[in-house]
N, C-alpha and C positions, 0 to 999 in steps of 0.2 A: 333750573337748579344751579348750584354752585359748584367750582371746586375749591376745597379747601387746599389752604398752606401747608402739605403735607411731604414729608421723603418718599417717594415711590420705591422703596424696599424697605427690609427691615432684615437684621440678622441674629443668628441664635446659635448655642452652642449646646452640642447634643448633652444629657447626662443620662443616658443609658434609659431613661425611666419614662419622661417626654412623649407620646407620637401625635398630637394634636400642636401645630405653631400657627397661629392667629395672625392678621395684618389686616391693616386700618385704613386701607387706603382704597379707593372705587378700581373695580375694573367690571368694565359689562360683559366679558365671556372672560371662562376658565383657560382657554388657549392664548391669553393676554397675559398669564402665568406665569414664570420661569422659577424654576429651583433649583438648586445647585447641587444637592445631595439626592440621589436618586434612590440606592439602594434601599429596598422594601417601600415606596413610595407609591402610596394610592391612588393618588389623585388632589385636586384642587376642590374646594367646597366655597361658593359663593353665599353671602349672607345674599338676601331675597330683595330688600330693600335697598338699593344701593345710593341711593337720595337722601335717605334720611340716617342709611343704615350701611356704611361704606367697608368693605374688608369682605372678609372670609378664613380658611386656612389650609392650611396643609396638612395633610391626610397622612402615617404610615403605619404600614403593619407590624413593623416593629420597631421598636426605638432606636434610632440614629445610636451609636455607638459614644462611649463619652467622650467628650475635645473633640466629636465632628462640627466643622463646622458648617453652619447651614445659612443659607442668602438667601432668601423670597426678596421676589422684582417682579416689577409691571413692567410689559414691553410691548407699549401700543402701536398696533398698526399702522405705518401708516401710508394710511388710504384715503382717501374722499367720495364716498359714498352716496351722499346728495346729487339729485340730476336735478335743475330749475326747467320751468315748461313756462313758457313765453306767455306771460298774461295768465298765470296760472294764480293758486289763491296762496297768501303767506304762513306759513305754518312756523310759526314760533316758536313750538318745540323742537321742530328738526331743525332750527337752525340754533339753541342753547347745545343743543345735543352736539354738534359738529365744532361750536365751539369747548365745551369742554372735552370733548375728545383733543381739538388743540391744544389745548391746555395742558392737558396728561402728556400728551407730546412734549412740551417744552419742557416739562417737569426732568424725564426721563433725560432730554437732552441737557441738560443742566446739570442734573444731581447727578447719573450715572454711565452717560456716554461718554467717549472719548473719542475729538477728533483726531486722528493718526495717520501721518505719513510712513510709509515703510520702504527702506532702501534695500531691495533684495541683495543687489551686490555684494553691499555689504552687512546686510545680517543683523542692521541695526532699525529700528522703531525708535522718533520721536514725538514724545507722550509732550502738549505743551504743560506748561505751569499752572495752567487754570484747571487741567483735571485732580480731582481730588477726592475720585473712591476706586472702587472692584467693578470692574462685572462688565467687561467689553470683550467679546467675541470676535478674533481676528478669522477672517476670510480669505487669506491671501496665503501667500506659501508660509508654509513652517518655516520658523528657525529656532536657533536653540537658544540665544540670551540674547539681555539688551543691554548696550554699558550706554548712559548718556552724561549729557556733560552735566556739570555742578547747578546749570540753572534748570533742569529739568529733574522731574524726582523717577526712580528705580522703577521698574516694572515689570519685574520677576514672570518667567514665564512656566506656567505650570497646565500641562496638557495645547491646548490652543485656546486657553486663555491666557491674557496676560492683566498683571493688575497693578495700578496704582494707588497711593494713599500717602495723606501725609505723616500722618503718624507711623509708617513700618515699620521702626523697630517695635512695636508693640503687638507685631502680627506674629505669631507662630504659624508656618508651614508644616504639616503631617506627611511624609512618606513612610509608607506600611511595608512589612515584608515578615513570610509566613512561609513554613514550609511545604503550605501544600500550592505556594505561588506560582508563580513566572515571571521571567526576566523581560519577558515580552507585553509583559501588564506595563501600564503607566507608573501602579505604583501608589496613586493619586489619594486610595481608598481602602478601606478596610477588604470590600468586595475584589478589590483589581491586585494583591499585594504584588509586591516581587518575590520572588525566591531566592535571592541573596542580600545580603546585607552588603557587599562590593557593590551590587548594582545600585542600591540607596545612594550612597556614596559617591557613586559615578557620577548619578544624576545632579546631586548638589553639585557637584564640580564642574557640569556643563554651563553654571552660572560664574557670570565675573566673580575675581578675586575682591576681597574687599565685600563680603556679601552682610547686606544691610540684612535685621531681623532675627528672627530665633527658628534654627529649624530641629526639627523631632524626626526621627527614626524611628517607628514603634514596631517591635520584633514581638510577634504573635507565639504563643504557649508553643511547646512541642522541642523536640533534638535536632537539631540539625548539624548531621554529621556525613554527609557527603564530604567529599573534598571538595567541591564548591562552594557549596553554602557555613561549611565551618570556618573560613581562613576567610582574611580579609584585610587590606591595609587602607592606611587614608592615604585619600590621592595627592601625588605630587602638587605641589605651588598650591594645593588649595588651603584660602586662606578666608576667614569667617570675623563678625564684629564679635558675635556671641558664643559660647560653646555649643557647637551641634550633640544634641541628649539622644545617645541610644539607649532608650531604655525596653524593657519586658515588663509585661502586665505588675502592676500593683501587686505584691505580695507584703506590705506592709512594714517592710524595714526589717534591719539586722534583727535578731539572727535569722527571720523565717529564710527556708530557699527559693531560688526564684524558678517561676516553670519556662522560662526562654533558654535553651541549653544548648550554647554551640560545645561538641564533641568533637575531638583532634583523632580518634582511632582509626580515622583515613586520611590523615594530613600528615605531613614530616614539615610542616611551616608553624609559625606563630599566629595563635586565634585571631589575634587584632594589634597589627602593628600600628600606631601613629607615628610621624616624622615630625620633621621641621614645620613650624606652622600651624599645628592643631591645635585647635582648641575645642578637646571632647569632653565628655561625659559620661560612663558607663551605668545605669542604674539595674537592679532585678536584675539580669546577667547570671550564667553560672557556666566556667567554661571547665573542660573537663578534658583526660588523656591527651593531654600534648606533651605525649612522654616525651619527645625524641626534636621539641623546643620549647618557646614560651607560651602560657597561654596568654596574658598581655604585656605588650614591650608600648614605651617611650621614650624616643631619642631624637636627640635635639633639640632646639628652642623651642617647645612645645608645653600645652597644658592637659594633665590628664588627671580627671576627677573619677573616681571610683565611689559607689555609693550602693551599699549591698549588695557589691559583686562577691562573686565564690566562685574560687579556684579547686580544683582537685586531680593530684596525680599530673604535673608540669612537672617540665624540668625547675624554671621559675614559674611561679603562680603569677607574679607581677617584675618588670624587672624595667626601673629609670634610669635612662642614661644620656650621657653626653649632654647638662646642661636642663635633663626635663625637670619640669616641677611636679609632683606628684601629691595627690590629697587621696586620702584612703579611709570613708569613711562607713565604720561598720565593715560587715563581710565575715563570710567563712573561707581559710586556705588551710586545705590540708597538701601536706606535705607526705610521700612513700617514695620508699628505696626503689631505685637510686639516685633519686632527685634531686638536684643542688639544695635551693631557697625559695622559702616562700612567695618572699618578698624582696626584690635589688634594688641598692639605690648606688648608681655609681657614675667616676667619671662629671663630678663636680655638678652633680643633682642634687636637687634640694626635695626633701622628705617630707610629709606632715602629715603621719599616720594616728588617725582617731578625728581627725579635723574634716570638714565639706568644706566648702568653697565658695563665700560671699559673690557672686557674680558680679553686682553692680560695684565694690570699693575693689576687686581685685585681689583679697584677699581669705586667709584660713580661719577659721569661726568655730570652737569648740564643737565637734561632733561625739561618733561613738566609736569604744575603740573595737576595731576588729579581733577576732580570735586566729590564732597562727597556730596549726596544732598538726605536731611531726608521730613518728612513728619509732622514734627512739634515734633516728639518724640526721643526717644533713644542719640546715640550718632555718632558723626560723627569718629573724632579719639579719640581712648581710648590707653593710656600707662598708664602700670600701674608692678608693682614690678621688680624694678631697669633697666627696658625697657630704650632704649636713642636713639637720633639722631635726623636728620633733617627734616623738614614739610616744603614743600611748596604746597599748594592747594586753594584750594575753598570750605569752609564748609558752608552749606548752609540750614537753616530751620531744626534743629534739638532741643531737649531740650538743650543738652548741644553740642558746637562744638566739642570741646575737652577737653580729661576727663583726666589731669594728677593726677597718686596716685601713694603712697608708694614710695617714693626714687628715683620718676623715671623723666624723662627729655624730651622736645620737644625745639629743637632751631626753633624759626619761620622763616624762609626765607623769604628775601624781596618780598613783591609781594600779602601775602600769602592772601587770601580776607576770612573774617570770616562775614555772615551775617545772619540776620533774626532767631539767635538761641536765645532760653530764656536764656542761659548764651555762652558768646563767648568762653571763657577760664577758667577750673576750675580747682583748681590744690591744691592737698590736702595732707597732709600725708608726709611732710619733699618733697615735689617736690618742681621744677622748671619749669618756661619758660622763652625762651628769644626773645628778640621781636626785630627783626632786619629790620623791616618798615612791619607792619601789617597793612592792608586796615578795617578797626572795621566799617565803615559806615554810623558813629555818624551822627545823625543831621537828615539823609535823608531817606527815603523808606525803604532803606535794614537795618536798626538800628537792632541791638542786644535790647533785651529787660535790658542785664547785659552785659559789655563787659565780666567784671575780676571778678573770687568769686576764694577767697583763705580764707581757713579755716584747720584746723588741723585733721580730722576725714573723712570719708568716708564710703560707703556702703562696699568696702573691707577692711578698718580696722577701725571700731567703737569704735574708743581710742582718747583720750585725749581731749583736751579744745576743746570748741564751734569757737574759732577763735584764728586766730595765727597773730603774727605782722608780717608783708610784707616788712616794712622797717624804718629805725631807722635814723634822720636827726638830729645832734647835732651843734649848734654852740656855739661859745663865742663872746657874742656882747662886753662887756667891752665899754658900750657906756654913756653918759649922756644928759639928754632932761630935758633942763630950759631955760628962759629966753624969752620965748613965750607962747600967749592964742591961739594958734590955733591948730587945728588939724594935728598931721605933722603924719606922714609914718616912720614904723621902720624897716618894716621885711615883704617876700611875702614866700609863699609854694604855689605850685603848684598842683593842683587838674587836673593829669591827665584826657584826652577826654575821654569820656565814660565810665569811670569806677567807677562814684560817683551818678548812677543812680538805683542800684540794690535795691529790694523789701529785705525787711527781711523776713522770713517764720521759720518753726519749727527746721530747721537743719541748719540756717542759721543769724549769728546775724546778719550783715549787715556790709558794710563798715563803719569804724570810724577813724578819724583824731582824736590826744589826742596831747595835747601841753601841756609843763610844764614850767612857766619861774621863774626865780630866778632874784632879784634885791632888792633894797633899795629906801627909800625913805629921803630927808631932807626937812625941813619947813613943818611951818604949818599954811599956810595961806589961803590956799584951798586947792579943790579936785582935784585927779588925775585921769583922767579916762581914763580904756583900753578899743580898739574895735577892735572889730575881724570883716573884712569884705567879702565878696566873691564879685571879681569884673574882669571882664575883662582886667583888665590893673595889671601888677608887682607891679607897684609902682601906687602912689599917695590916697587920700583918698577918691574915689570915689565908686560907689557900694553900696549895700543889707547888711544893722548890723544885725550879723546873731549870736553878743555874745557881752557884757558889765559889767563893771566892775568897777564901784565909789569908790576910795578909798577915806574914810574921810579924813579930811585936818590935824586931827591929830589922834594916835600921828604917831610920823615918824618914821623910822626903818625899817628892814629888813621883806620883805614879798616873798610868793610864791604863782602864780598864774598857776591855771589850769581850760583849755579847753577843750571840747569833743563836736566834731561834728559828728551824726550819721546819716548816710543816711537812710529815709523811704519808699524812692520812686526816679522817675524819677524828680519828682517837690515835694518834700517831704522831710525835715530835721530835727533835733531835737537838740539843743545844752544845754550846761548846763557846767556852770562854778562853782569855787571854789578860794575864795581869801584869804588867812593869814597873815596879820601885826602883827610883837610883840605886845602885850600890845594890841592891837584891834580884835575888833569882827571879826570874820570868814565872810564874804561876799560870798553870796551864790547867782545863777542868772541859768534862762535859758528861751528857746526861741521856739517856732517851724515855723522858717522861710521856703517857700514856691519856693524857686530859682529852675527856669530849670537847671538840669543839666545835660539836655540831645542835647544839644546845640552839632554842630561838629567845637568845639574851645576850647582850654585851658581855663581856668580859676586857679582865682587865690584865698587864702585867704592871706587878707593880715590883718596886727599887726597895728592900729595907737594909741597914745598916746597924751594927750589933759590935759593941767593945767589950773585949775582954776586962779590962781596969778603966774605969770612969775617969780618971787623971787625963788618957792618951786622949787627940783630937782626931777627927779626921775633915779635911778642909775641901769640898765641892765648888768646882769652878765651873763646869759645863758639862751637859749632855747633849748629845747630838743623835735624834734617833729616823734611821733608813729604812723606809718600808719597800720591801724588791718582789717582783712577780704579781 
């Protein structure tokens, strides 16, 4: 017989469903075998014909687990087994037979040996260039990694095997860990986990920096709330090409929960710190009672992807800092007293909550937004010192949704739904927000008690004036109004939905609109009078006189007239004007009109002007209108 051009293994990858893996290649005993995946593993089955009919397969009683990987290999003997007898008669099947046994030999030496030198001293194994798979079993002492130079390729050592390939980064490694483990397992297996998630983490760190590949953490159902197995940091200098994915069983994305549940009710530490240098992944995740810290923190140059994690009852639920980048996609965080924020992004972090994480360009990719949902206190998202980036979510029932301070930035994402917090948006201290279709709720059930509070000071830096201008709206009318008694329409501004409802309190003046107009007057044959209205419509003169202003009929000349409308309430105003003519008394007025303003519709105030004698003019030069708080 012959042997064919065949690879003497073949590999597979568990899907839970599987327990029969076939292979194609001769071997004449079962103990020529080897498998790499043991757990629940029958046995070997030979097909009968191995000449005409080459393979067999592998046997198990229950299906390999899913993303197991599994390696079926021939590993021929080798022996020489023929004895010649002097003058004896030639049997030409035993000696095809010894040659393909050679054969199978060289195959094996070819496709999946490796020869290897190993320098115990120093702790290094070189793999030459010409190896180029898995599956060599080192016999010599342990050690725990290999760095080699650039002309030989990586050989990651996992148990007392070590492996090579050229394609590696396309290899995913699996280390397990399950709370009913040990730290004293490898690790390797579903059947061997570890008992902590540190110990996972150790172990990747026992490999050089710079680690070629994708590696998995897979954290098995159940609580784990010791104070070991809850707490966990990424290990110093350890540094990765790919992000290491800890993730918990499949529970099928936002919002389901996930069943892998580290609990903080025995720790006074943070669930899972990363540093400088990470580049993680959190998926299915739920961490829980880490009243008394975070339950995840990022700080420093680092990358931390979240992807249907859930927070509940942390001081922070998530908190970035010092430079981390952060992707937050999907997840439930509930927030309860006395708890800061759900979510931190601070100390010149960059945000991108609602987004996942493109792995291969390096970049954020429209995800789902998570839900952020308080208990009437704290805050939902807080950025704060030169923190930036994008929000799309659901902040729901908190004191404040979100807390921008110091210099720092939240662009809102269309979508983003802010409800039932005593301020929607607060943003103080030289910040911003930009509001790219924010759902506010005006009008209906879920209402903010305040949408917008911007003021200049904060509880992190208690500097400067009680309220800051928002925005600054100048025009030049260069208009003139004569020749009519009626009330005509000059001018509207716009009183954004929701945001002209807020209470004023001790750290807060309130919203205020401030008008200033410049103009002239000629004749004098009556009065001229200004009204300031709040009304549902841009133009015309209808609506709530919420400010008035009688100029006498003489004398005529150049006057300046100022407005201030303060908000006191949701149905609650206060206005108060001031008027100047040359040569005329100072005209002083105000009011405390009662208008909902908590309607989910624009409104408007608008400018009308009224002469007493259609003869007299009055001459408009400019408005200048300040929106403060």
């Amino acid at each position: 017989m012959t042997i064919q051009n065949v690879t003497p293994f073949v590999d597979y990858v568990g899907n839970g469903i599987v327990t029969s893996f076939s292979f194609n290649f001769r071997a004449d005993d079962v103990t020529w075998i080897n498998v790499s995946f043991t757990d629940n593993f029958d046995g070997i089955s030979l097909n009968t014909d191995q000449d005409n009919n080459p393979g067999g397969s592998a046997e198990y009683s229950a299906a390999p687990p899913i993303g197991t990987a599994i390696r079926i290999e021939r590993n021929t003997p080798i022996t020489q087994l023929m004895d010649y007898t002097r003058y004896g008669p030639f049997d030409s099947m035993s000696h095809e037979n010894n040659l393909d046994k050679l054969t199978m030999e060289m195959q094996e030496e070819i496709n999946t040996r490796v020869q290897a030198d190993q320098d115990i001293q120093a702790g290094i194994l070189v793999f030459p260039i010409s190896s180029n798979d898995i599956s060599y079993d080192i016999t010599a002492a342990e050690i725990d990694a290999l760095v080699t130079p650039s002309a030989f390729r990586y050989a990651p050592y996992i148990g007392r095997r070590y492996s090579t390939k050229a394609d590696w980064e396309s290899i995913t490694i699996n280390l397990y860990v399950a709370t009913t483990g040990s730290d004293s397992n490898d690790g390797e297996t579903v059947g061997a986990p570890f008992a902590t998630l540190q110990k996972a983490l150790d172990t990747i760190a026992m490999f050089s920096n710079a680690l070629p590949g994708k590696w998995q953490i897979n954290c098995a159902a159940g609580t784990y709330s010791t104070a070991a197995n809850s707490v966990s940091d990424w290990p110093l200098g350890l540094l990765t090409n790919k992000l290491v994915d800890i993730v918990g069983p499949d529970v099928s994305g936002h919002p389901n929960v996930p069943t892998a549940i580290f609990d903080g009710t025995n720790s006074s530490t943070t669930g899972f710190r990363c540093s400088t240098g990470a580049k993680v992944k959190l998926k299915d995740l739920k961490f829980q009672n880490y009243t008394t810290a975070n339950a995840i923190s990022g700080s420093g140059v680092c990358t931390l992807v979240l992807d249907n994690v859930h927070t509940d009852d942390a001081d922070h639920g998530v908190i970035a800092t010092t430079q981390c980048r952060l992707y937050v996609n999907g997840g439930l965080f509930n927030l309860v007293t006395p708890n800061t924020a759900c979510i931190a992004s601070e100390f010149f972090s960059v945000h991108h909550i609602g987004y996942s994480f493109n792995e291969t360009t390096g970049t954020p990719t429209a995800g789902t937004d998570p839900t952020l949902t308080g208990d009437g206190t704290g805050i939902g998202m807080l950025v704060k010192e030169f923190a930036s980036g994008h929000v799309g979510a659901v902040l729901n029932n908190f004191a404040t949704g979100a807390d921008i301070s110091i210099n720092s930035r939240i662009h809102f994402d269309s979508g983003t739904d802010i409800k039932n917090n005593g301020i929607g948006v607060k943003a103080t201290h030289q910040s911003m927000f930009i509001d790219s279709g924010i759902t506010w709720n005006t009008g209906g059930g879920d209402a903010n008690t305040n949408n917008v509070m911007l003021r200049n000071f904060s509880s992190q830096a208690n500097d400067g004036t009680a309220v800051t201008p928002r925005m600054t709206k100048k025009e030049l009318l260069l208009s003139q109004h004569t020749g009519t008694t009626g009330e005509t329409f000059l001018q509207s501004f716009t009183l954004r939905v929701g945001e002209w409802m807020g209470s004023r309190n001790s750290i807060y003046e309130g919203r205020i609109l401030r008008v200033k107009m410049y103009g002239s007057t000629t004749g004098t044959a009556g009065t001229k009078t200004i009204r300031w209205r709040i009304s549902t419509s841009a133009t015309g003169v209808a609506g709530t006189v919420v400010g008035i202003a009688a100029i006498a009929a003489s004398p005529a000349g150049n006057f300046v007239h100022e407005f201030e409308l303060h908000v006191n309430g949701a149905s609650a105003q206060r206005t108060q004007s001031s008027t100047i003519i040359d040569g005329g008394a100072i005209l002083v007025g105000g009011s405390t009109p009662s208008v909902d303003m908590s309607v989910a519709a624009e409104q408007y105030i608008n400018l009308t002007l009224q002469l007493a004698n259609g003869a007299d003019a009055v001459n408009i030069n400019a408005l200048s209108y300040e929106v403060i708080g």
